[in-house]
C-alpha positions as CSV (number, residue, x, y, z in Angstrom):
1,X,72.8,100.5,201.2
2,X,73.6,97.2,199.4
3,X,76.9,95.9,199.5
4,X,78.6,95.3,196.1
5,X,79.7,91.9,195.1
6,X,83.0,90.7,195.2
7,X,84.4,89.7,192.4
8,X,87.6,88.2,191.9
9,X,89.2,87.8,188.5
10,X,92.1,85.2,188.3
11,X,93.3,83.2,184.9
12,X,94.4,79.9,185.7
13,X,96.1,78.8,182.2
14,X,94.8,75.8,181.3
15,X,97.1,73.4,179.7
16,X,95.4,73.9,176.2
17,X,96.3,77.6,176.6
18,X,100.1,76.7,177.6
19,X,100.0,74.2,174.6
20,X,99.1,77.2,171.5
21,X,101.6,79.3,173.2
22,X,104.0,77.0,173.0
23,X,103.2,75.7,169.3
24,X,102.2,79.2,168.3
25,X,105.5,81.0,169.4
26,X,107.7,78.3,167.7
27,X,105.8,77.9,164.7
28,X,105.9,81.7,163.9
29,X,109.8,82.0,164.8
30,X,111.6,79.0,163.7
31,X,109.9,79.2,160.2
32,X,110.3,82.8,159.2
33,X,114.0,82.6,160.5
34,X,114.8,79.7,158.3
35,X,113.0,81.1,155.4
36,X,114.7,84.3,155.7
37,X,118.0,82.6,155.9
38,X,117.4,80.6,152.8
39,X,116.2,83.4,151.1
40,X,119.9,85.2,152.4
41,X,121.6,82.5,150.5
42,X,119.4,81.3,147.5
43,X,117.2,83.5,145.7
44,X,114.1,80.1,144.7
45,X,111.0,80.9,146.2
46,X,110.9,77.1,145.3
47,X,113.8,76.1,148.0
48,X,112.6,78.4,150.2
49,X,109.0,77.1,150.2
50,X,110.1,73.4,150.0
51,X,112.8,73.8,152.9
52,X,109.9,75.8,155.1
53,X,107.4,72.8,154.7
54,X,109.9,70.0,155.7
55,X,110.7,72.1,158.4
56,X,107.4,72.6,159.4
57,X,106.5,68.9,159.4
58,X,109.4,67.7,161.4
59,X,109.1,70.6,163.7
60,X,105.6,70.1,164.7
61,X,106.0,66.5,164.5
62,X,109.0,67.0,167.1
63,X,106.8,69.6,169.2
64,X,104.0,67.3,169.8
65,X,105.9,64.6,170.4
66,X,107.8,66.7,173.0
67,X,104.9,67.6,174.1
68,X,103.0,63.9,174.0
69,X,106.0,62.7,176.7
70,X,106.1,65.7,178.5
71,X,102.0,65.3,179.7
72,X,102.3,61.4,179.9
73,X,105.9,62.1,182.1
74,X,103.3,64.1,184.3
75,X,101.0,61.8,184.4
76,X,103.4,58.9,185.2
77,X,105.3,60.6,188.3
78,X,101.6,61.5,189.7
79,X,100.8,57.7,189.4
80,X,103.8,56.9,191.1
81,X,103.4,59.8,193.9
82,X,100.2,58.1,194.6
83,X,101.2,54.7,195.2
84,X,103.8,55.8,197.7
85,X,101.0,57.7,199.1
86,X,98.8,55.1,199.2
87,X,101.8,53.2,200.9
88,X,102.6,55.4,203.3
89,X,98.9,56.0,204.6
90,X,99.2,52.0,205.3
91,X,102.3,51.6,206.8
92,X,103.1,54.6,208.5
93,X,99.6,56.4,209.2
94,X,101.1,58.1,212.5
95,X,103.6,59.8,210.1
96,X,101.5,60.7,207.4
97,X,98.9,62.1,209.9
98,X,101.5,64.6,211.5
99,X,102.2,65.7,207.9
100,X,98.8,66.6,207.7
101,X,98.8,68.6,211.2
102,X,101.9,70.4,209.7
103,X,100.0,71.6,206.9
104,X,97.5,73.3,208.9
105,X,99.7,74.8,211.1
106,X,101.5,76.5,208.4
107,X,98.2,78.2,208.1
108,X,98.2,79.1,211.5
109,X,95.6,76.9,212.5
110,X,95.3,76.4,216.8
111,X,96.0,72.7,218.2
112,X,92.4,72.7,219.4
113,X,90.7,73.1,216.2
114,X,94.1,71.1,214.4
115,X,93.2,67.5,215.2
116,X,89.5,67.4,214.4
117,X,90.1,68.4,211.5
118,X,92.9,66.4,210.8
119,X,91.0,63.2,212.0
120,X,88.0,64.0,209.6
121,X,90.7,63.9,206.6
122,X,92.4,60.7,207.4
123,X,89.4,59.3,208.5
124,X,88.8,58.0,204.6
125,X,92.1,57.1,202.7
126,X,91.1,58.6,198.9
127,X,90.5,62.2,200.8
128,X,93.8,61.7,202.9
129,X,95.9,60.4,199.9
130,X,94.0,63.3,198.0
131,X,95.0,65.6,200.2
132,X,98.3,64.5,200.8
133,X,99.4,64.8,197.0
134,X,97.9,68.4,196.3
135,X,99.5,69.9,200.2
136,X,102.3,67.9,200.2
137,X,103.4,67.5,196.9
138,X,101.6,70.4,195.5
139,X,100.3,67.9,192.4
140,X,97.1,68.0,190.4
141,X,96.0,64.6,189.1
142,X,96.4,65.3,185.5
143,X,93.6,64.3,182.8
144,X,93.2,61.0,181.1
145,X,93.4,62.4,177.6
146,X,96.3,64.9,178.5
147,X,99.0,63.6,176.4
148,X,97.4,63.1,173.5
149,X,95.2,66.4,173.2
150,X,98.6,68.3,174.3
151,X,100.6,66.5,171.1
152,X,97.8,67.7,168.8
153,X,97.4,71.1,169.8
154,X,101.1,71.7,169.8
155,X,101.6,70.3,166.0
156,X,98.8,72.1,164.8
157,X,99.6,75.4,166.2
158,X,103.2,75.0,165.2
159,X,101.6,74.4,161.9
160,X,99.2,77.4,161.5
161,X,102.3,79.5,162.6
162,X,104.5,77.9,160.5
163,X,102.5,78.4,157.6
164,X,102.0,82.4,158.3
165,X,106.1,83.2,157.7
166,X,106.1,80.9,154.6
167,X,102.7,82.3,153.2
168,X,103.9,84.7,150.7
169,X,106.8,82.0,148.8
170,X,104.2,80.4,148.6
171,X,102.4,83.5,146.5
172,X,104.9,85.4,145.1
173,X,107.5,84.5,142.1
174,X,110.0,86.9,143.3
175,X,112.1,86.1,146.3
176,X,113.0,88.9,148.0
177,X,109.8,90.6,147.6
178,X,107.9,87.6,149.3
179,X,110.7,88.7,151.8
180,X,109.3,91.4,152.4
181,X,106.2,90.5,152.9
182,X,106.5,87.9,155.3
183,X,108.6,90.0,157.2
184,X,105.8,92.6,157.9
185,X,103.1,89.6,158.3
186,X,105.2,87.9,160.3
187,X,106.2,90.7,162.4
188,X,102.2,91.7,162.6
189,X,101.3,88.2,163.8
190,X,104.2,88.3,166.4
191,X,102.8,91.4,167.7
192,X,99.0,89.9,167.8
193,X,100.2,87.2,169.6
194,X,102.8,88.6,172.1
195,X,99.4,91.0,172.7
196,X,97.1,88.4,173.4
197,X,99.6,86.3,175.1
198,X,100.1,88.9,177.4
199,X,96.3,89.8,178.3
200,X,96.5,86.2,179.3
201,X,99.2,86.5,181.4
202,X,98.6,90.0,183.3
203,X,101.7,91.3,181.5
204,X,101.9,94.9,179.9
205,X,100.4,93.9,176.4
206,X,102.4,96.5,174.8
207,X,105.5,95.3,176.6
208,X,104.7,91.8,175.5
209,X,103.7,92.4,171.8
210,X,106.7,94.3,171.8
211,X,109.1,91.2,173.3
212,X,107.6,88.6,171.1
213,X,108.1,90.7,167.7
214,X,111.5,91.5,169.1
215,X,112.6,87.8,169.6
216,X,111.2,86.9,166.3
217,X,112.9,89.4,164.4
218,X,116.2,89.5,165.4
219,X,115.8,85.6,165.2
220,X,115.3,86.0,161.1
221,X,117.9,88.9,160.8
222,X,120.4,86.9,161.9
223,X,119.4,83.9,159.4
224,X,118.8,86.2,156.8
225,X,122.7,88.1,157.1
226,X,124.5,84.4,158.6
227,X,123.5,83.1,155.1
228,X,124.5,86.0,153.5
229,X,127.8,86.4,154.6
230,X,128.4,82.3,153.8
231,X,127.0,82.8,150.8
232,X,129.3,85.3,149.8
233,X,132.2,83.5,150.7
């Protein structure tokens, strides 16, 4: 009888993935909150939309920046990491080669089979330093082009989800009926995207969809009744 393949399913998320959530989730909350408050306190589809596109624009500008320092920080301490590496392999190699023995016993490995092993590594510095920053420090060497892709696909994601809350102003003459309906888009897209989100993440996707509409409305219900009650005042 044939054995049956293996197969092993694992998602890794990549850093573009981390980057739409992170644009996505702020772009669909932080929008539709301030538009609903301004909407609490002045009934303009015309304030509402103008207030909602400034505050799209400086928020995705301040996202991908955020995000633009954040990757080039990475990529920055990992250059640095290295060079001490790099250092360290020169002027203390007895050191550094005990610290790669330690790693393998951690894995249980025998004393017999530890230092041929540990003799092939150091044997060539770019595999020992190599080796020492991903067992060691537990550090990936981060792509070239990180910084920048990571700035774009923040902004523009904030965007997109920016624009979905602000849609309907942008449609309807009537205030609190454009409300309305970016309430229920909004709180449609939230659910999409908690649900996707979570099939990424091995979470329940009803549990996530769930979480992520739930953040996102209480976020504009508070807007919407904060400027209300001010407005009243």
């Amino acid at each position: 009888m044939p054995a049956t393949a293996h197969i092993e399913k694992h998602f890794t998320a990549t850093a573009a993935v981390r980057d739409i959530v992170i644009g996505m989730s702020d772009g669909l909350t932080v929008p539709f909150a301030l538009a609903a408050g301004i909407t609490g306190a002045i009934a303009s589809t015309r304030i509402v939309v103008t207030a909602g596109l400034a505050e799209i624009v400086a928020g995705s500008i301040a996202m991908g920046l955020g995000g633009y320092l954040a990757a080039k920080t990475d990529s920055e301490h990992y250059a640095s990491e290295m060079r001490r590496e790099i250092a360290e392999t020169v002027e203390i190699p007895d050191q550094e080669e005990e610290e790669v023995a330690k790693v393998f016993r951690e894995y249980g490995l025998a004393e017999e089979h530890l230092r041929p092993v540990v003799s092939a590594i150091c044997s060539n510095q770019k595999r020992w330093v190599d080796f020492m920053m991903r067992f060691e420090l537990g550090l990936e060497e981060p792509e070239k082009t990180r910084a920048a892709r990571s700035a774009v696909t923040i902004a523009f994601s904030y965007v997109v989800g920016g624009l979905i809350p602000l849609a309907p102003y942008m449609l309807m003459p009537r205030v609190f009926a454009a409300l309305e309906i970016s309430v229920g888009v909004t709180l449609l897209a939230l659910l999409a995207f908690g649900f996707i989100k979570a099939k990424f993440t091995d979470v329940s996707p009803v549990r996530g969809a769930l979480q992520t509409a739930l953040v996102g409305g209480l976020a504009a219900a508070a807007a919407f009744f904060l400027a209300r009650l001010v407005n009243l005042r």
